[in-house]
DSSP file (Angstrom, degrees, kcal/mol; ACC not computed):
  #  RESIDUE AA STRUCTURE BP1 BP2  ACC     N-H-->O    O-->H-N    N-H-->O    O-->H-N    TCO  KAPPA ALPHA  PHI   PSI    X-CA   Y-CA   Z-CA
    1    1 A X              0   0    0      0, 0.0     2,-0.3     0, 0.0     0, 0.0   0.000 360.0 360.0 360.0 125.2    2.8   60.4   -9.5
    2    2 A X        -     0   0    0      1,-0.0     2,-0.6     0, 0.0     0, 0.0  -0.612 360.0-111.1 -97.5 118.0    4.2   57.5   -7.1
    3    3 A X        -     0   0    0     -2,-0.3    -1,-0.0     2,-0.0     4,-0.0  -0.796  30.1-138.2 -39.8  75.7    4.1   58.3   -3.5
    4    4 A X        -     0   0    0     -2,-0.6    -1,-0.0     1,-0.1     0, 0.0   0.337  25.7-106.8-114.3 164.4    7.5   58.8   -1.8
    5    5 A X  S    S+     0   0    0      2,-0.0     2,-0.2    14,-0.0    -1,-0.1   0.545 106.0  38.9 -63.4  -6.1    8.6   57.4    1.9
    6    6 A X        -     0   0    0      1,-0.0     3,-0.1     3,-0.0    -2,-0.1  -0.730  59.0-155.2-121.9 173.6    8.3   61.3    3.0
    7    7 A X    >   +     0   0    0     -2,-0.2     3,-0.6     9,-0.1    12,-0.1  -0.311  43.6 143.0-146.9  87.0    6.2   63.9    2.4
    8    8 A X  T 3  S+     0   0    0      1,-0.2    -1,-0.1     3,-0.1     8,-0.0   0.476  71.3  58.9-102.6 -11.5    9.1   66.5    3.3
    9    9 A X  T 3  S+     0   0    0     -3,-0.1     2,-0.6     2,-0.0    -1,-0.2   0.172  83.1 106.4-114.7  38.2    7.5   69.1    0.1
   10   10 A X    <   -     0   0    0     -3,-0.6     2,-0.7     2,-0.1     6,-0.1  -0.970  59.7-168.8 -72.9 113.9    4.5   69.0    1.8
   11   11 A X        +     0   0    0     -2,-0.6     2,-0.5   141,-0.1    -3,-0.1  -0.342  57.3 108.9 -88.9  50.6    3.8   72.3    3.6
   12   12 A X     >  -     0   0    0     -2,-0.7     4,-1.8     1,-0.1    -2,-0.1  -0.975  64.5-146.3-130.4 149.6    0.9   70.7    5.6
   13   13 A X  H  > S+     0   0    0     -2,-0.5     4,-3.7     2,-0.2     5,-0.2   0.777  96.3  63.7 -96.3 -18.8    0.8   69.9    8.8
   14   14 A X  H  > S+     0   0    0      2,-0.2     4,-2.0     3,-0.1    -1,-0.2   0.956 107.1  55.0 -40.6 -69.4   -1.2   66.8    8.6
   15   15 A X  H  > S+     0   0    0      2,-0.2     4,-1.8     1,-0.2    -2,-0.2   0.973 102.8  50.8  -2.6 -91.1    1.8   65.6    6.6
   16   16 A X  H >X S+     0   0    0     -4,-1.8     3,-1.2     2,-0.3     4,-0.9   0.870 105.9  56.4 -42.1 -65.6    4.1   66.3    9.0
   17   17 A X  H >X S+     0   0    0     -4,-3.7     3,-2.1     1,-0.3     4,-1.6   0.980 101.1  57.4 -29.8 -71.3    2.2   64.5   11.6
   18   18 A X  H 3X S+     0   0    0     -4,-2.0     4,-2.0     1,-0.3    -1,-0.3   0.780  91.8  66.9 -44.6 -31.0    2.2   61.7    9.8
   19   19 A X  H << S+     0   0    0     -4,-1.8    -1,-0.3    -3,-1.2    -2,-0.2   0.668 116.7  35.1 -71.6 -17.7    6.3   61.4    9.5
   20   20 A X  H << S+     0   0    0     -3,-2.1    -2,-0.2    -4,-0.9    -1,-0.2   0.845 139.5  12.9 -96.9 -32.1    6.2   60.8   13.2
   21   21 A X  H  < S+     0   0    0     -4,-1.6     6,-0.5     1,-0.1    -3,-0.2   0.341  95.8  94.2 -99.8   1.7    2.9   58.8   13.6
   22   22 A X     <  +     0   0    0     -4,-2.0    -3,-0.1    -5,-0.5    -4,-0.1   0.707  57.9 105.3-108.0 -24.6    1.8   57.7   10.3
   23   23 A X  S >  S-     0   0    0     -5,-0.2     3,-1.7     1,-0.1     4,-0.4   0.035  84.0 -87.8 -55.1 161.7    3.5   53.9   10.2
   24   24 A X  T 3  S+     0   0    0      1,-0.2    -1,-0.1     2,-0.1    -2,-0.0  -0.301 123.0  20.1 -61.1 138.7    1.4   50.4   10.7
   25   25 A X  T 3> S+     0   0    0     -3,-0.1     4,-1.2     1,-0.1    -1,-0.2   0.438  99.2 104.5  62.3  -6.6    1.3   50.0   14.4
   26   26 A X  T X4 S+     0   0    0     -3,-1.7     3,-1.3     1,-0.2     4,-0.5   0.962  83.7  41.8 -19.4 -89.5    2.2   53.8   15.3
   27   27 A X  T 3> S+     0   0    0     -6,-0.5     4,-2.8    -4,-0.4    -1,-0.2   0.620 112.4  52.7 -47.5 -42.2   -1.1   54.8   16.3
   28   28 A X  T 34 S+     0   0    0      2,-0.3     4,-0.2     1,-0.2    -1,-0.2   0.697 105.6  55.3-103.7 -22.2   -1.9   51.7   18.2
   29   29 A X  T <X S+     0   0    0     -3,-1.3     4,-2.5    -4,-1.2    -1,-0.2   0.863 108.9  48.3 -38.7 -63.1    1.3   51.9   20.3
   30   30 A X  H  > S+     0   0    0     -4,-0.5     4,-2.2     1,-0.2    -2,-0.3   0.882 107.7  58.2 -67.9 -41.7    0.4   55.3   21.3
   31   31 A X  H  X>S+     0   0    0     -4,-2.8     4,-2.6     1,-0.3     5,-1.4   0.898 109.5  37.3 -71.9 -24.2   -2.9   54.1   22.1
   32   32 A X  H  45S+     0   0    0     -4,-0.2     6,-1.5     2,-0.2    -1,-0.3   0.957 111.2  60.9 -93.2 -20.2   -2.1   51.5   24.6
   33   33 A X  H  X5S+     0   0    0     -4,-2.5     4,-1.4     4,-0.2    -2,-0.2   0.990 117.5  35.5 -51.9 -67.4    0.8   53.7   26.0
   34   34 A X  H  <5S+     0   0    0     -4,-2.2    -2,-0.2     2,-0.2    -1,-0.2   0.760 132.0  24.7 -52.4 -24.4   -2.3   56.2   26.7
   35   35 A X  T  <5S+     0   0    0     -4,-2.6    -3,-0.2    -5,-0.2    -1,-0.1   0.705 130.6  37.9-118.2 -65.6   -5.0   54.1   27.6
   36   36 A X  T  4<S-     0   0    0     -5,-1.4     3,-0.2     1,-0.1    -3,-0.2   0.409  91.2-130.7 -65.7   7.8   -3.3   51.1   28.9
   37   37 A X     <  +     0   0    0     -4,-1.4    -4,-0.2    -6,-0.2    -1,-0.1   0.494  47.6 167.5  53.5  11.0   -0.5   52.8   30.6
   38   38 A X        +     0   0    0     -6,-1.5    -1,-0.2    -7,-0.2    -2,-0.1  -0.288   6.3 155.3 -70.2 117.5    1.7   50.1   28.5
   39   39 A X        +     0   0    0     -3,-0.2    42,-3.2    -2,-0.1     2,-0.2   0.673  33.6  83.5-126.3  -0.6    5.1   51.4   29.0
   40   40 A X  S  > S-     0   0    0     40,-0.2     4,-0.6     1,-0.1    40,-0.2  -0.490  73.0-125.2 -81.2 175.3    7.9   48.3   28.5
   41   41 A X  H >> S+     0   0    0     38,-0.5     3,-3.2     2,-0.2     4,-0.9   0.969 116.1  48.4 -83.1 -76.8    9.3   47.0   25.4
   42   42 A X  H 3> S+     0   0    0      1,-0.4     4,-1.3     2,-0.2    -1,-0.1   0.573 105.9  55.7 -76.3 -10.8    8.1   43.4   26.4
   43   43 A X  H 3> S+     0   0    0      2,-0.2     4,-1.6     3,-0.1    -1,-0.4   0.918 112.8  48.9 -68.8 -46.4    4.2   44.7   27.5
   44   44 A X  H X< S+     0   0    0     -3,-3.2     3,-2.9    -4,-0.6     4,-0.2   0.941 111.9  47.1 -57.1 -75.6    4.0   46.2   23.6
   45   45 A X  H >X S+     0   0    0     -4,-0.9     4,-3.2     1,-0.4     3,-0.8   0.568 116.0  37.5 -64.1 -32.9    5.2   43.3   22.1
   46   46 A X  H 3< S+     0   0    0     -4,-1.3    -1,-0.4     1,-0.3    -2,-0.2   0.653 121.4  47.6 -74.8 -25.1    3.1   40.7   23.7
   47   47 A X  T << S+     0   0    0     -3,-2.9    -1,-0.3    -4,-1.6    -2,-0.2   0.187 126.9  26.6-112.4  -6.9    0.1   42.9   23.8
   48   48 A X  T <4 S-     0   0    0     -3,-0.8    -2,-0.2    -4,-0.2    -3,-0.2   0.535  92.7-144.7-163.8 -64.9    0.4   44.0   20.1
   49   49 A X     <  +     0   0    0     -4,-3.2     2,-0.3     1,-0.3    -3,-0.2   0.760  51.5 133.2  52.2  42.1    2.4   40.7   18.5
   50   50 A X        -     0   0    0     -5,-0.5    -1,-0.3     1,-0.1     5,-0.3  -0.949  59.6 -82.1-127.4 161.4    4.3   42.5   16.3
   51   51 A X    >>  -     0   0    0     -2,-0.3     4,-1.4     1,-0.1     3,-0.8   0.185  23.5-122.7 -84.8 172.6    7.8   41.9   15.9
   52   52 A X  H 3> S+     0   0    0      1,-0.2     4,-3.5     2,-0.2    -1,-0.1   0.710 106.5  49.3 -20.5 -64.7   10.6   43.0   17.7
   53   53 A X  H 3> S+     0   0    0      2,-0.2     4,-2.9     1,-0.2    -1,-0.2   0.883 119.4  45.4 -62.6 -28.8   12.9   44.8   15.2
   54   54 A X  H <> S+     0   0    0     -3,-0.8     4,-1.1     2,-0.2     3,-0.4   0.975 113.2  47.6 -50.9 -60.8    9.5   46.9   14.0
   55   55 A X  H  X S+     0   0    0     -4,-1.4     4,-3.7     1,-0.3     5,-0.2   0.927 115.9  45.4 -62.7 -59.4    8.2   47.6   17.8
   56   56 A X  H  X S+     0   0    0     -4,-3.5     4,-2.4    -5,-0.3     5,-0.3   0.904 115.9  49.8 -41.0 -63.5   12.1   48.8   18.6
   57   57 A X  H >X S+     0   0    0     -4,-2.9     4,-0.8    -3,-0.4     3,-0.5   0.746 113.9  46.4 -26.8 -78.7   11.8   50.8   15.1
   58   58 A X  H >< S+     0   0    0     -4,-1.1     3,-1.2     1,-0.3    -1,-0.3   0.858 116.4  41.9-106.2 -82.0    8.6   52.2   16.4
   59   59 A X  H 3X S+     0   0    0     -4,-3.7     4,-1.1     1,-0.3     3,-0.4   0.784 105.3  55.4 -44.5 -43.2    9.8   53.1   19.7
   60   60 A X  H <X S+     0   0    0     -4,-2.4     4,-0.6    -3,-0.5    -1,-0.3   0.346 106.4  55.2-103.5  19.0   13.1   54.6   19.3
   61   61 A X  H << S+     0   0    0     -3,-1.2    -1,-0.3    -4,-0.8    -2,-0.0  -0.549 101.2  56.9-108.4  77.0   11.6   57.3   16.7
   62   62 A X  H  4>S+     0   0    0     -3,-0.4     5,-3.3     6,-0.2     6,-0.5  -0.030 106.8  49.3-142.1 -52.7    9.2   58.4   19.1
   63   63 A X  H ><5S+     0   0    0     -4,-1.1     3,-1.1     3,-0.2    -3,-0.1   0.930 114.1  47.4 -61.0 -35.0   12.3   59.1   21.5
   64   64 A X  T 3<5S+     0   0    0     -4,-0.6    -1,-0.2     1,-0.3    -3,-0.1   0.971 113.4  46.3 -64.4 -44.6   13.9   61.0   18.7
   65   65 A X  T 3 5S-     0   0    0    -45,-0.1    -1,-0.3     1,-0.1    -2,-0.2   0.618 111.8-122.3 -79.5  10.3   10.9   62.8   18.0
   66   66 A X  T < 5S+     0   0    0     -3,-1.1    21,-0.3    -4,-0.3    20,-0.2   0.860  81.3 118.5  82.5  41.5   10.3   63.6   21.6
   67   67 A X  S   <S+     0   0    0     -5,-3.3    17,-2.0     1,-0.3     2,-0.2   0.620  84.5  23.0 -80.2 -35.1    6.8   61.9   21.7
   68   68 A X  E     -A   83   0A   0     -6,-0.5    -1,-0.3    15,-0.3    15,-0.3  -0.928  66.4-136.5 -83.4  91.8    8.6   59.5   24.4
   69   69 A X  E     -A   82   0A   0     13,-1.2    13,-1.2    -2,-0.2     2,-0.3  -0.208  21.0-131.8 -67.0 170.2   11.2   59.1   26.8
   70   70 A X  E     -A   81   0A   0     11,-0.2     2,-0.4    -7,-0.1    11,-0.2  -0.964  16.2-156.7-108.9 151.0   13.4   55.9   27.3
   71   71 A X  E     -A   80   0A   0      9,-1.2     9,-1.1     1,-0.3     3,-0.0  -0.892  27.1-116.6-134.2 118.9   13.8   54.8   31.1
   72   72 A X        -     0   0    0     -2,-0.4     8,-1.0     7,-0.2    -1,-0.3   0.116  47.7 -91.6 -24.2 178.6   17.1   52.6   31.6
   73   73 A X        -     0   0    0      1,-0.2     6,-0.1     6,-0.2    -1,-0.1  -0.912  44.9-179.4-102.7 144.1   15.7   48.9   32.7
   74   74 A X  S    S+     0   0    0     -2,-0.3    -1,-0.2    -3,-0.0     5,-0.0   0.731  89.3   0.4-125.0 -63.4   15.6   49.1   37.0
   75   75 A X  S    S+     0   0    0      3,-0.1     2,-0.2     2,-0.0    -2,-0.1   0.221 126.1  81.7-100.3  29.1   14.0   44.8   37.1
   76   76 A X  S    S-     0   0    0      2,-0.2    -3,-0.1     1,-0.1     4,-0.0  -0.509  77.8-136.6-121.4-177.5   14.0   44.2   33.5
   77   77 A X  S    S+     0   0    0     -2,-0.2     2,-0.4     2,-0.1    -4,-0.1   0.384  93.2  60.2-113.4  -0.5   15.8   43.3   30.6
   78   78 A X  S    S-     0   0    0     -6,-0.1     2,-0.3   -37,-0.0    -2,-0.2  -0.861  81.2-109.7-122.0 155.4   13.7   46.4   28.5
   79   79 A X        -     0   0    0     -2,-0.4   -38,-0.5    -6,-0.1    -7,-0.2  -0.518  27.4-113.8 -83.5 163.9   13.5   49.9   28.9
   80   80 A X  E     -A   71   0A   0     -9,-1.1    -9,-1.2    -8,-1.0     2,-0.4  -0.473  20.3-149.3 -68.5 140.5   10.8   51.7   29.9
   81   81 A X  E     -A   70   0A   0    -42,-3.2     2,-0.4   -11,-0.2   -11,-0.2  -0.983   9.7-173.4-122.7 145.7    8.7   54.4   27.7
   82   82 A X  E     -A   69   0A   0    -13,-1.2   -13,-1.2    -2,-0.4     2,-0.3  -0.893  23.8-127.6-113.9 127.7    7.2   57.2   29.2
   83   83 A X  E     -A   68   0A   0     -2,-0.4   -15,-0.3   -15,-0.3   -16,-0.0  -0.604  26.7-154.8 -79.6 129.6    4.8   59.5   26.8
   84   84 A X     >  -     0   0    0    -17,-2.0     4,-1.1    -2,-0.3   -17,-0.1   0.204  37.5 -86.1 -59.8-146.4    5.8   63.3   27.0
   85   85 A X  H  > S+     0   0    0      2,-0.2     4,-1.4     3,-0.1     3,-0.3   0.982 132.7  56.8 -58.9 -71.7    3.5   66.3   26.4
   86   86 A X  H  4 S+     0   0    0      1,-0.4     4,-0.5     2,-0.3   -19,-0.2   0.753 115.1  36.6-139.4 -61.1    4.3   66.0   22.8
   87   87 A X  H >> S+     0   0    0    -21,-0.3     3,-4.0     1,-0.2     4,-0.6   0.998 112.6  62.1 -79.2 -42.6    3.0   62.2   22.9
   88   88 A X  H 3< S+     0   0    0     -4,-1.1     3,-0.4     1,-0.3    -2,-0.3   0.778  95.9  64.9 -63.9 -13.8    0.0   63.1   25.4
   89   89 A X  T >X S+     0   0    0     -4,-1.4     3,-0.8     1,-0.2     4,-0.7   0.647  78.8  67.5 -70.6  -1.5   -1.3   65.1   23.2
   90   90 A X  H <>>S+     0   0    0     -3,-4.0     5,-0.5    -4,-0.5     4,-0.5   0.560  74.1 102.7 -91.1   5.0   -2.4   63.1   20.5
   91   91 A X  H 3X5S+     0   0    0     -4,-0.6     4,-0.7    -3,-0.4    -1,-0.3   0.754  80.0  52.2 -61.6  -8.8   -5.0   61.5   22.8
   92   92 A X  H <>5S+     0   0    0     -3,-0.8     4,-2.6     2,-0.2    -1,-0.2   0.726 111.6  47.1 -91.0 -44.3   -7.6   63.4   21.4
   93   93 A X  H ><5S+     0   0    0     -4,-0.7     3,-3.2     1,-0.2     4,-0.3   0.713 114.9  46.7 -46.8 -88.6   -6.4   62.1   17.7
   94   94 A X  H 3X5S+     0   0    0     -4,-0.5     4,-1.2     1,-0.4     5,-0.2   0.606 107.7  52.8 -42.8 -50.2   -6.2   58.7   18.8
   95   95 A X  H >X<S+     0   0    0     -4,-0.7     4,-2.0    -5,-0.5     3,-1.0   0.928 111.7  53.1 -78.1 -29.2   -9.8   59.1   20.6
   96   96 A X  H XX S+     0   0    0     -3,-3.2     4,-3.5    -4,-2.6     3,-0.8   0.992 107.3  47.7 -38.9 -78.0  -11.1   60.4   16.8
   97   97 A X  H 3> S+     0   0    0     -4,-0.3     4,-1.1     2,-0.2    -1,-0.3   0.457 106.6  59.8 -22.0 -25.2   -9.9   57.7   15.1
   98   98 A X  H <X S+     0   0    0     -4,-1.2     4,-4.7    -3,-1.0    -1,-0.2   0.817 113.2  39.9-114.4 -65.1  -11.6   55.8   17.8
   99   99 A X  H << S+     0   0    0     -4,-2.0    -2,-0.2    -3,-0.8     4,-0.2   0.961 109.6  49.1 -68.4 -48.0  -14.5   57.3   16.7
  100  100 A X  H  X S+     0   0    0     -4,-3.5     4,-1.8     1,-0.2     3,-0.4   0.879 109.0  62.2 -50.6 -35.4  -14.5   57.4   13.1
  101  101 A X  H  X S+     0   0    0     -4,-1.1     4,-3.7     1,-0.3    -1,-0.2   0.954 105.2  47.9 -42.3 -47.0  -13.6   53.6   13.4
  102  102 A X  H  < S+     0   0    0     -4,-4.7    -1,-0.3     1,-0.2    -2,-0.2   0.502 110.7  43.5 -90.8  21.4  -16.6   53.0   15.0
  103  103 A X  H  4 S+     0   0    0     -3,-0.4     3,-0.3    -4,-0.2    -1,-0.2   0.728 131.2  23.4-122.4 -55.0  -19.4   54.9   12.8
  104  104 A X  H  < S+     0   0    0     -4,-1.8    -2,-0.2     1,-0.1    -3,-0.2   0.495 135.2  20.1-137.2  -6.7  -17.9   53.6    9.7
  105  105 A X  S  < S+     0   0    0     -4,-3.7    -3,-0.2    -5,-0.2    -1,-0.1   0.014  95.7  84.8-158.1  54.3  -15.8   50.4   10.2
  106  106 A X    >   +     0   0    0     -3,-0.3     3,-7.5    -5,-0.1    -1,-0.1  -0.413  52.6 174.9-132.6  61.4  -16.9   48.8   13.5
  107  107 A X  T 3  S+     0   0    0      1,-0.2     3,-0.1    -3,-0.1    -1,-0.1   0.663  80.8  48.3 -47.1  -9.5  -20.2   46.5   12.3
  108  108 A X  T 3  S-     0   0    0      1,-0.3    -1,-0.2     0, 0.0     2,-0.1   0.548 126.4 -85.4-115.7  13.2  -20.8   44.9   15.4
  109  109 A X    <   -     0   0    0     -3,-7.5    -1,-0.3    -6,-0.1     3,-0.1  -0.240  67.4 -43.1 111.3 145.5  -20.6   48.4   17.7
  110  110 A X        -     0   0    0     -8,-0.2     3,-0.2     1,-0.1   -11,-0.0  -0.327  44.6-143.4 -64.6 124.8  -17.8   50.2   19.2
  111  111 A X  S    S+     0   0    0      1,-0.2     2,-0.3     2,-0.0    -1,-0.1   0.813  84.7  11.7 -71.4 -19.2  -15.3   47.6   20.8
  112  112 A X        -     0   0    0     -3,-0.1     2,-0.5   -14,-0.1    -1,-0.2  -0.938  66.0-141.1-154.0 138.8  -14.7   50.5   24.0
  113  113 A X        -     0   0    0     -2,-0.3    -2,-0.0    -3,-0.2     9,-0.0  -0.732  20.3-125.6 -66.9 106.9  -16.1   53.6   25.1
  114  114 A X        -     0   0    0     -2,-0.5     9,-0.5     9,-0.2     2,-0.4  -0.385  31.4-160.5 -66.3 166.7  -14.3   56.4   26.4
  115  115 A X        -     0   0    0      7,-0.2     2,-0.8    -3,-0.0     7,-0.1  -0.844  25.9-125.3-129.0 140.0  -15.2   57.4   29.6
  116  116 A X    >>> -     0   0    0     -2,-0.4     3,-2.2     1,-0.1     5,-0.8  -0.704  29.9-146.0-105.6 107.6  -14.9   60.5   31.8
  117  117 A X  T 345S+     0   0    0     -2,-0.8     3,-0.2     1,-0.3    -1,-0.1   0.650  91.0  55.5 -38.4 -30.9  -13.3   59.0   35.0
  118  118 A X  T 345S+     0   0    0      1,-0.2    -1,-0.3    -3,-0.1    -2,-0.0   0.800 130.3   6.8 -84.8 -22.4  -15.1   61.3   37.3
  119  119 A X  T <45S-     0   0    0     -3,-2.2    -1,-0.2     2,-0.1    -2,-0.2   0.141  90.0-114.8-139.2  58.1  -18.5   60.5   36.2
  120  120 A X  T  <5 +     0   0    0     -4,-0.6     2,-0.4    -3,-0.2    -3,-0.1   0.656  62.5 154.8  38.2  15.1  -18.7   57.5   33.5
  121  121 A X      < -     0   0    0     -5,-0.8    -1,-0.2    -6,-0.1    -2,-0.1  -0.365  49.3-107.6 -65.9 121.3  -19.9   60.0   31.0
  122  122 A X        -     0   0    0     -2,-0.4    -7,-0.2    -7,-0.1     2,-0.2  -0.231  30.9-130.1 -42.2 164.0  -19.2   59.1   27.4
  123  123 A X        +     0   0    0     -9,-0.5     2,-0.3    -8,-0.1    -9,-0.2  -0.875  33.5 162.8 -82.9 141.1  -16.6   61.1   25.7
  124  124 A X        -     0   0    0     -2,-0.2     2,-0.4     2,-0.0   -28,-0.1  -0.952  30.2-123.9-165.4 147.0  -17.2   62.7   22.4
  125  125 A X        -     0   0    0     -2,-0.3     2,-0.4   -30,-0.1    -2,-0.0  -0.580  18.8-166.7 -99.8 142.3  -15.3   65.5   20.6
  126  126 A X        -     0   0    0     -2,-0.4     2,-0.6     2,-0.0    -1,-0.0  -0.898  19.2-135.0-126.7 148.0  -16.7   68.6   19.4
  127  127 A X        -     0   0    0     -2,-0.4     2,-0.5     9,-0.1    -2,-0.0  -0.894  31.1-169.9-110.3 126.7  -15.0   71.3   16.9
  128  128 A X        -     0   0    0     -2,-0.6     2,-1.3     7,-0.2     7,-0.2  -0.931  24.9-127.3-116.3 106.1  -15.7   74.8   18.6
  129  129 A X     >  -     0   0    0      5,-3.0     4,-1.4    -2,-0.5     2,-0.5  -0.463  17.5-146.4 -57.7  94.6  -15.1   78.1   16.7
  130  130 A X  T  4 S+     0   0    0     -2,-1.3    -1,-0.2     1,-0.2     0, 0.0   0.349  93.7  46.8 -62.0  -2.6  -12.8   80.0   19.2
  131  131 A X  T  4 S+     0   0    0     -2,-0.5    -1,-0.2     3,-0.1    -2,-0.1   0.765 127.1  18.7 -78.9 -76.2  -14.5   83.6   18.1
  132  132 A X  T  4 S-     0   0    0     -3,-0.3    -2,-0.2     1,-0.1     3,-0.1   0.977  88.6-129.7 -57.3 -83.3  -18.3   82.6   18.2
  133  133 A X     <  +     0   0    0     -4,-1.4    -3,-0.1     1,-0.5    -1,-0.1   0.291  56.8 136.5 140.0 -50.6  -18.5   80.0   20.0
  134  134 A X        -     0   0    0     -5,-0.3    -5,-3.0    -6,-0.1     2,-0.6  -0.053  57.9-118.4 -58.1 147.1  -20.7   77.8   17.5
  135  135 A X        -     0   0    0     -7,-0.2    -7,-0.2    -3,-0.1    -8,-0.1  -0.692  37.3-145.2 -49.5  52.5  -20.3   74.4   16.6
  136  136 A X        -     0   0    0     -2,-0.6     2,-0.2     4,-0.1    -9,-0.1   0.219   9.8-121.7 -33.4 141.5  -19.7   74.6   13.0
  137  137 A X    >   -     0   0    0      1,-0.1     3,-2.3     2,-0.0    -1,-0.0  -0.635  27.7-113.2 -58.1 139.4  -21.1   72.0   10.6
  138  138 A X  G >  S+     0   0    0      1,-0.3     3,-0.9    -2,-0.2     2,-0.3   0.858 118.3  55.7 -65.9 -46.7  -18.6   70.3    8.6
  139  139 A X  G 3  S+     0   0    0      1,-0.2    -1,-0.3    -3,-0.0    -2,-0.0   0.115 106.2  56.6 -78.9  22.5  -19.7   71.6    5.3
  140  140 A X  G <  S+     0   0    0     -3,-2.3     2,-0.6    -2,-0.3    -1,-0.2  -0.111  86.8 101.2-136.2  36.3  -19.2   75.5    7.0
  141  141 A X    <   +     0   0    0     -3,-0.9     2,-0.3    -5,-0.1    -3,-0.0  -0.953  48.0 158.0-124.0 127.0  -15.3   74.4    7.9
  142  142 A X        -     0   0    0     -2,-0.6     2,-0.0     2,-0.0    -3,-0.0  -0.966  29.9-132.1-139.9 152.1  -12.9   75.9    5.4
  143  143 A X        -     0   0    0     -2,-0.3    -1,-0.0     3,-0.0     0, 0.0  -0.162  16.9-176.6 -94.8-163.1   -9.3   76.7    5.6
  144  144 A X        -     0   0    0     -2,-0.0    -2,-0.0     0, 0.0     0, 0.0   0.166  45.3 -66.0 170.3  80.4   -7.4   79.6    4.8
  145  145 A X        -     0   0    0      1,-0.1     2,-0.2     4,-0.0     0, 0.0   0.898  50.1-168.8  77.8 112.5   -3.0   80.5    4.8
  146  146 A X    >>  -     0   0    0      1,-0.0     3,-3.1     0, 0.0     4,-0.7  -0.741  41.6 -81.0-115.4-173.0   -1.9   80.4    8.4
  147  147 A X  T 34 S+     0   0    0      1,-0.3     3,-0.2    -2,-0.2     4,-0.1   0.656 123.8  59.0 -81.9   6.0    1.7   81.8    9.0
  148  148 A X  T >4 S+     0   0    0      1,-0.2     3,-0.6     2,-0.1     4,-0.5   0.385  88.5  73.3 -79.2   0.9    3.7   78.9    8.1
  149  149 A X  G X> S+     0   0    0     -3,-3.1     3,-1.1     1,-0.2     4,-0.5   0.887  82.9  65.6 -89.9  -7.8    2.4   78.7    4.4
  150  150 A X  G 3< S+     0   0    0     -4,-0.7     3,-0.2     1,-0.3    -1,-0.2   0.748  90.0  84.7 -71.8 -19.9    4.4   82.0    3.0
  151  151 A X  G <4 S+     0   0    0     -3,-0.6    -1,-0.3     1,-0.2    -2,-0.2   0.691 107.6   6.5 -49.5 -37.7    7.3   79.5    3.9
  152  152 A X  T <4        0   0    0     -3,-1.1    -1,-0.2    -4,-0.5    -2,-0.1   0.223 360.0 360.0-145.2  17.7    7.4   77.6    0.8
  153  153 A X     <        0   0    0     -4,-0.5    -2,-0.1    -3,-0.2    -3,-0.1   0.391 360.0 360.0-108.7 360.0    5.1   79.3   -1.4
């Protein structure tokens, strides 16, 4: 079975993410908007080198999907994007990815650290059961029907 541009009869939400973030040069957008504060057109593109029509592509379904606003231009010939909530949350994906890049396909050592500004302390994400308490192990993390799956099952 050949993989389609959507994956709109997926009842996952992984999925779903991915029809707003999932293109080449998504992710990496978002990242310098979060970490690099990059927010013109002409900062992406120069910072990034990829081309125009994509990085426009890029941007203005971000606005649609509310991950971004667009700023008229006040000295510039581009607009401005500003990340909402919607887009400032995926810093913690981003900073995952971050990580898994660097344990399994960064040979020469992670190319940046996150940091905690107030006292240079690495960052590093931890999955917390919200009953317990615990730090599950991966191989004691299982799913199970939340209330959007009776929707299309």
């Amino acid at each position: 079975m050949a993989l389609g541009n959507t994956y709109e009869s997926e009842n996952c939400s992984a999925a779903r993410a991915l029809e707003v973030i999932g293109e080449r040069w998504s992710l990496l957008i978002i990242r310098d908007a979060l970490f690099r504060g990059t927010t013109r057109f002409s900062d992406f593109q120069r910072d990034l080198g990829l081309a125009r029509n994509v990085l426009a592509s890029r941007l203005d379904g971000f606005v649609e999907a509310g991950l971004m606003t667009r700023r008229p231009p006040e000295n510039g010939a581009y607009h401005e994007y500003q990340l909402t909530r919607k887009g400032l949350d995926l810093k913690p994906a981003v900073i995952a990815l971050t990580i898994w890049g660097d344990r399994w396909a960064a040979p020469n050592g992670p190319p940046i650290i996150y940091r905690h500004d107030a006292c240079e302390g690495e960052i590093e994400l931890q999955l917390v059961c919200n009953k317990c308490g615990e730090q599950p192990a991966m191989d004691q993390i299982g799913v199970t029907p939340g209330p959007g799956f009776a929707v299309t099952h």
